[in-house]
N, C-alpha and C positions, 0 to 999 in steps of 0.2 A: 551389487548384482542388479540388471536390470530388469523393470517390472516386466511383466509379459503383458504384450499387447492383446494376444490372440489365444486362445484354447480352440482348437479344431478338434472335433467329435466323427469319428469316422470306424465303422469296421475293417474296412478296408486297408491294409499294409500301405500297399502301393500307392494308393493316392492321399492315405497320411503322408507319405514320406515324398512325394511332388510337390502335395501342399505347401510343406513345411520349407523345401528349398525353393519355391514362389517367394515366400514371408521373407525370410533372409535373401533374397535378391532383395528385394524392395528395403530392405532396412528395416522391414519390422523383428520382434524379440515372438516367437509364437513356439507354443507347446503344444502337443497328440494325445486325445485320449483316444483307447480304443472301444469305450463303449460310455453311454448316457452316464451309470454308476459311477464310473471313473471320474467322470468331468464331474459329480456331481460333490465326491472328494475335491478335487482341487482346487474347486470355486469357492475363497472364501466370503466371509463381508468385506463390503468395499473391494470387493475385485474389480483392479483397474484396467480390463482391458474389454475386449469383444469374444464372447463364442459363438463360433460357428457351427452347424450340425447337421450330417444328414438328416432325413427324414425317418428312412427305411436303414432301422439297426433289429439286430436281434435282441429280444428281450424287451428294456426298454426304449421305448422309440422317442425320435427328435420332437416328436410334439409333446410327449408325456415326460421329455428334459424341460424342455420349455416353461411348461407348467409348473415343474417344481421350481426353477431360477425363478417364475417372473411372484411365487409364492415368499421368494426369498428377500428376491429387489427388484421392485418393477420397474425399476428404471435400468436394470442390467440388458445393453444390447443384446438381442442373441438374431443372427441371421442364419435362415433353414435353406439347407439345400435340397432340393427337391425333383424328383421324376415327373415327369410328365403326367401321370396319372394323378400324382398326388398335388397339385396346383390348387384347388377349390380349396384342400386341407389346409395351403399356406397363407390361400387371400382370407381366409377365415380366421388364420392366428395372428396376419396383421392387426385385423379389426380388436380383437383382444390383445397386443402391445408390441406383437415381432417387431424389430426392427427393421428387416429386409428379408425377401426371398428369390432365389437363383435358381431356375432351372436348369437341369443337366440337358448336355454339356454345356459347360460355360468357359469362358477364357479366363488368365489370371487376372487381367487389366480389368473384368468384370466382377469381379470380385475384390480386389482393390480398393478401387475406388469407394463403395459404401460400407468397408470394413475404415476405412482414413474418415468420413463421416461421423461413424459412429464413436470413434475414438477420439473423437473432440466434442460431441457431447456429453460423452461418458470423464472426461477430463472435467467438464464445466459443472457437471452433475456432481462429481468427488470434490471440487473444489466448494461447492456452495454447501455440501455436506460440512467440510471441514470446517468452515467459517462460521456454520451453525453453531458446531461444537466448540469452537474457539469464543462464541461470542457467549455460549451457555456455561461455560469455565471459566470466564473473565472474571477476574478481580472487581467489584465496582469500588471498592476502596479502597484498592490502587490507581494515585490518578496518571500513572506511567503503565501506561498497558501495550504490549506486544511481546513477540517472542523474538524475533531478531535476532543473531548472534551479537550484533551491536547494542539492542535495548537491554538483551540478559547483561553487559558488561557495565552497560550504567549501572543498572538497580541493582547489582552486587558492589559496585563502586559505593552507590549513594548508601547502603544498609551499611557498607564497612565504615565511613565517616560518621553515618546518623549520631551516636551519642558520642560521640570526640566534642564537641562544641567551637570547635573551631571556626572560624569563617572563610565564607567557599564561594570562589568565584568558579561561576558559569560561563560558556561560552557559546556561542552557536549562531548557525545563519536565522535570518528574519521568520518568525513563524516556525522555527524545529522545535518549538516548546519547553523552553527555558526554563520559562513559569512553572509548565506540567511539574516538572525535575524537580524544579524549588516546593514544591507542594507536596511532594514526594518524599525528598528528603526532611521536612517537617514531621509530615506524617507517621516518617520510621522514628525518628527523636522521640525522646522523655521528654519534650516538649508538646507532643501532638494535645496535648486537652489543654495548650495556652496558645494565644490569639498568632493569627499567620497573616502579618499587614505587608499589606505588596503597596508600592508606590511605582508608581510611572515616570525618572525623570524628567525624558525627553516630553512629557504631556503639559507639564505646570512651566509658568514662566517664571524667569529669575528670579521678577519681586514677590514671589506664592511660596517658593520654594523653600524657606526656612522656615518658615511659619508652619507651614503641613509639617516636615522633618521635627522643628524644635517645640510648638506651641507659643502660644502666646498669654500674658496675662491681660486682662483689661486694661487701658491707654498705653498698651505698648507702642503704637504707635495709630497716625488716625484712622479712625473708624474701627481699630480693637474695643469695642463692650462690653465682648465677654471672654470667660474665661477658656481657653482651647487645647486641650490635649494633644502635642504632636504626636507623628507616627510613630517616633522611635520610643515615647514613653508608653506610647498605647501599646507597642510590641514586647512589653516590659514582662519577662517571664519567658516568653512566643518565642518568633523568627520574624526580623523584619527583611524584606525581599526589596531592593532597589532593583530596577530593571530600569535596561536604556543607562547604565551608569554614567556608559560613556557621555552622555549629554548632560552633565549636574554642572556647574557652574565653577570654576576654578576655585573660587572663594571660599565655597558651600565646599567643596573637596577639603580644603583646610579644618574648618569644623568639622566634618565629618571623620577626617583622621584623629580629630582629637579625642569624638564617643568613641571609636575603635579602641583608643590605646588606654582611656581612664573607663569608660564603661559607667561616662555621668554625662548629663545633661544638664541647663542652664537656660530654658524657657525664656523667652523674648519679654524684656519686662520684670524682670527678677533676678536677684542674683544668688538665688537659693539653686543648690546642687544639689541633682538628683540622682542617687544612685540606680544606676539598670542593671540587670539578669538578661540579657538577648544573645541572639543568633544572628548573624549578618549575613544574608546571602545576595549578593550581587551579581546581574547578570549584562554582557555586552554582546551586541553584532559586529562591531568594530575590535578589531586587536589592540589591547592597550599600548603594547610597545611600544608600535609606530605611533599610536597619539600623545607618549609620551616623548617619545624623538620630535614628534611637532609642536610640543610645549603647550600642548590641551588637555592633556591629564598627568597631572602630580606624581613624579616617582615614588613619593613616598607611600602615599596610597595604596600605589599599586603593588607594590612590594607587599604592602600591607594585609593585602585581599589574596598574595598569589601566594598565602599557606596553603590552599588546598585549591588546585581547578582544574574543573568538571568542561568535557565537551561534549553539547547533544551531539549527535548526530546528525544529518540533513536525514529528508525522507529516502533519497534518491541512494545513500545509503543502509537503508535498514528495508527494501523491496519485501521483504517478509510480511512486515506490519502492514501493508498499502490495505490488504483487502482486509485483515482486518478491523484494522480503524476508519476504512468506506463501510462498512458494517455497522459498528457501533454512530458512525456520525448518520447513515443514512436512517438507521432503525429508529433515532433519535426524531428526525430531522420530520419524517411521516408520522410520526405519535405527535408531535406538535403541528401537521398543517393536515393532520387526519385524513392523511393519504395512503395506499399502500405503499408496502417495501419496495422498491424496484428492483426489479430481479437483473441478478449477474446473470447478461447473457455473454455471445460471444463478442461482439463490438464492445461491451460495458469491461470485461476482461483483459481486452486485449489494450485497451488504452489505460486502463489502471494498472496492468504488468510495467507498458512502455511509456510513457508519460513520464517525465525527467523532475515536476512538482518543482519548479526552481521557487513555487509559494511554502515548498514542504508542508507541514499539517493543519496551517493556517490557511490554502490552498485548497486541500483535499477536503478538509469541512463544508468549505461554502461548495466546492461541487456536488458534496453528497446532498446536501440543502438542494439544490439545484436540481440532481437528480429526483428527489423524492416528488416532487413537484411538475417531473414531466418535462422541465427546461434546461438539462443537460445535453448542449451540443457539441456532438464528438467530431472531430477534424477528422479530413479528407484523410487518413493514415494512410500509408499505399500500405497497398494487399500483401497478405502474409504468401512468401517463398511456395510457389505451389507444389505441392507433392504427388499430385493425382495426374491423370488424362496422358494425351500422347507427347511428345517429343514438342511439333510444334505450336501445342498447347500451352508446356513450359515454359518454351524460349519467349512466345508471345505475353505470360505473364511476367516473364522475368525482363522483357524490354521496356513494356508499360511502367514495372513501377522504378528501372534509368530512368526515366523521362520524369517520373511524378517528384522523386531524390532530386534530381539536378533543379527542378522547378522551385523545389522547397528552399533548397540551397540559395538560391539566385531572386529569390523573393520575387516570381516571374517573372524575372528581367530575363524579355527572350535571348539577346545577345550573350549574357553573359551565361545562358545554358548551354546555347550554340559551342559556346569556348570549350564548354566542359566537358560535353559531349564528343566535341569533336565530327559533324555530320554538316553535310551541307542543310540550308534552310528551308528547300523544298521538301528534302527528307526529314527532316522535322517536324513540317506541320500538317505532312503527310502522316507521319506516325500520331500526331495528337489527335489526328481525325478518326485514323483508325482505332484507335485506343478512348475513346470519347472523352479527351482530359481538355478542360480549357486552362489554357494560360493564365487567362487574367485572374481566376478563381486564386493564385498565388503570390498575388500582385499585395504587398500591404501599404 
């Protein structure tokens, strides 16, 4: 069922019932009360839309509704319709928080117009609400946080393997938070109060690479003096976490299948065997298939690792999470450069809904960072679909943002807009003149 945009307060039958077939042309969802009492029933918290209200009812009047909503939510719109006489009444309830007032008679298209206003505040206001409460319900020791229908299907995945002890490869594009997952599924394990060592393979070079993994004894080889705990023994108990797998070295993949399958190690420099207790969770950006069809990662291995695999998600899939995890990274982001929060307005909104994050949350961090700090700059977006004003108001908004699409598209290459568009060139840059867009602003 759809929310209701609109509550219209009216004594009057007749132009409830104009009203309300005005709202429905326009495509809004609007419901009638017939007096202040009524509307003041079916306003609940968080009512998401606009009431509107005469001035002059019987009984309760529109200014004494008023007062009770803005007692309720001061940020709930409420526009007063008003008679002539009563004008002074309504410049006076602006100054205390109306949202708008219409003197009678008014057209619909006057009324419209800053009822679609208010309804996109009132949308940014429940959203920043939500995100409130989302952010004061969060987990802080879960380090997999959203609600997503995608995130609920991990963290029910990761809690159904957590104590299997299995070994679990990850999957996921650059920056969807691999790691987060693997910390996650640690955390749910009968393992969480034993050490959770992540290594980087693609970070350390070839000749590092065993040594960090297996340890070394003194004169294992030169400049070994002292004695070195590798990672896999250090994670002995824990979860050791390989990420970037796909980059470990052919060789290093050999030994590495061989802790997997005996669950001992054998320190550089010794031939004492060490028995381990771990968890292996390995994570790639690459598909191992095809790097095993290209003879860069070990079949056997990978067979090895694919008893259980997990896929994060990209961001661009899980759109739920976007504002809350700009939330938690920006609230972050201002406690550390002792700035304020920056507020989700409409531009901050609409580029965090539409914005595709191909950095997914590795991406979305450094822009909250960014934001908090004032240095968030948002791209020329074309303008959202107009919904307000006359006819060739629309069309004039809806030709402008052809032109700003095609531009985007063609990385300002005027010709290859020209193609696209299909218009001669004088009308082209005739329309960019009238639409105040320049070209070369798309030019990279």
């Amino acid at each position: 069922m759809r929310e209701t945009d609109i509550l219209f307060v009216d004594d009057d039958a007749m132009l409830r019932e104009a009203n309300l077939q005005s709202f429905a042309l326009a495509g809004l969802n609007a419901e009638a009360a017939p007096s202040a009492l009524r509307a003041l029933e079916l306003v609940g918290d968080d009512f998401p839309g606009v009431v509107v209200t005469d001035i002059r009812m019987p009984g309760m009047d529109g200014l004494a509704l008023f007062e009770r909503l803005r007692a309720r939510d001061p940020d709930l719109p409420v526009i007063l319709i008003t008679g002539h006489g009563d004008i002074p009444m309504a410049v006076e309830a602006l100054r205390q928080g109306a949202y708008h007032f219409l003197p009678k008679p008014y057209a619909a298209e006057a009324l419209l117009g800053p009822i679609r206003h208010a309804l996109e505040q009132r949308r940014l206001v429940l959203e920043n609400r939500r995100l409130a409460r989302a952010l004061a319900m969060a987990d802080a020791d879960d380090p997999l946080q959203g609600r997503a229908p995608a995130t609920e299907r991990l963290r029910a995945l990761l809690r159904q393997i957590a104590d299997t002890d299995v070994d679990v490869l990850i999957e996921g594009e650059t920056g969807s938070g691999k790691d987060v997952a693997a910390m996650a599924l640690h955390r749910a394990s009968r393992r969480a109060h034993r050490p959770f060592v992540a290594l980087n393979c693609g970070a350390l070079p070839e000749t590092v690479i065993e040594s960090e993994l297996f340890g070394h004894e003194p004169g294992a080889f030169t400049g070994a003096q002292k004695r070195r705990i590798g990672r896999i023994e250090h994670a002995d108990g824990g979860t050791l976490f390989l990420d970037e797998i796909e980059a470990m070295p052919l060789a290093m993949q050999v030994k590495l299948l061989r802790v997997l399958e005996s669950r001992e190690i054998a320190p550089l420099g010794t031939n004492e065997i060490r028995r381990l207790d771990l968890r292996v969770v390995a994570a790639t950006k690459q598909p191992l298939p095809e790097l095993v069809r290209q003879g860069r990662f070990r079949e056997d291995l990978y067979y090895r690792l694919h008893v259980v695999t997990l896929r994060v998600p990209p961001l661009r899939d899980r759109r739920d999470d976007v504002f809350l995890l700009f939330g938690q990274f920006a609230e972050k982001a201002a406690k550390r450069f002792g700035r304020p929060v920056p507020p989700l307005d409409g531009a901050l909104h609409r580029y965090l809904a539409e914005h595709d994050w191909p950095g997914n949350i590795r991406e979305l961090a450094h822009f909250a960072e960014r934001a908090a700090l004032g240095l968030a700059i948002l791209p020329d977006l074309p303008p959202a679909p107009a919904e307000e004003g006359s006819l060739p108001e629309r069309v004039d908004a809806f030709e402008a943002r052809l032109l700003r699409e095609a531009l985007t598209a063609a990385q300002g290459d005027v010709r290859t807009a020209l193609e696209a568009l299909k218009i001669p060139r004088k009308t082209f840059y005739d329309k960019l003149k009238r639409y105040g867009i320049e070209a070369q602003e798309y030019r990279k």
